[in-house]
C-alpha positions in Angstrom: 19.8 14.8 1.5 18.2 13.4 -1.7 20.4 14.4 -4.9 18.3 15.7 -7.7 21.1 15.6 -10.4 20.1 15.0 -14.3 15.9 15.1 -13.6 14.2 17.7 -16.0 11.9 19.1 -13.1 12.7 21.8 -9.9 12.9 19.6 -7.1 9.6 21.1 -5.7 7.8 19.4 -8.2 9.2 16.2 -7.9 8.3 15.8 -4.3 5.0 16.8 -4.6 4.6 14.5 -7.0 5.9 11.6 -4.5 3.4 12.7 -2.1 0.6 12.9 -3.5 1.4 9.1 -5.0 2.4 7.6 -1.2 -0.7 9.7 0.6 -3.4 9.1 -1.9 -2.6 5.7 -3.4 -3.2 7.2 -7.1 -2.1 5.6 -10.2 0.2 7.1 -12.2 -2.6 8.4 -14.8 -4.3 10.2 -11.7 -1.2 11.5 -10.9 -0.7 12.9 -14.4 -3.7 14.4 -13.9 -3.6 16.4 -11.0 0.0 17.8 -12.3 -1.5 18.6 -15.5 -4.5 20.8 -13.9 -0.9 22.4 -12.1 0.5 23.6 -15.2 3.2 20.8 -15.0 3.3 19.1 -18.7 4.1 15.1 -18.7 6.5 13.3 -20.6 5.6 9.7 -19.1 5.9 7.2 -22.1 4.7 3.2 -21.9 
């Protein structure tokens, strides 16, 4: 089972987020978008 302990977002959220990284081969600012058009607000600092 993955542990989920001390992240600020549901679980449900973070997987997607995994996914759609390993299927699609986006780069993180792709993946920003496409959970920003979900309603799910970034906090992703460089």
């Amino acid at each position: 089972m993955i542990e989920f302990k001390g992240v600020h977002y549901p679980k449900s959220v973070i997987l997607q987020a995994v996914f759609f990284y390993l299927r699609y081969a986006v780069s993180y600012r792709d993946l920003e978008e496409i959970l920003a058009e979900r309603g799910v607000p970034s906090t992703t600092r460089r």
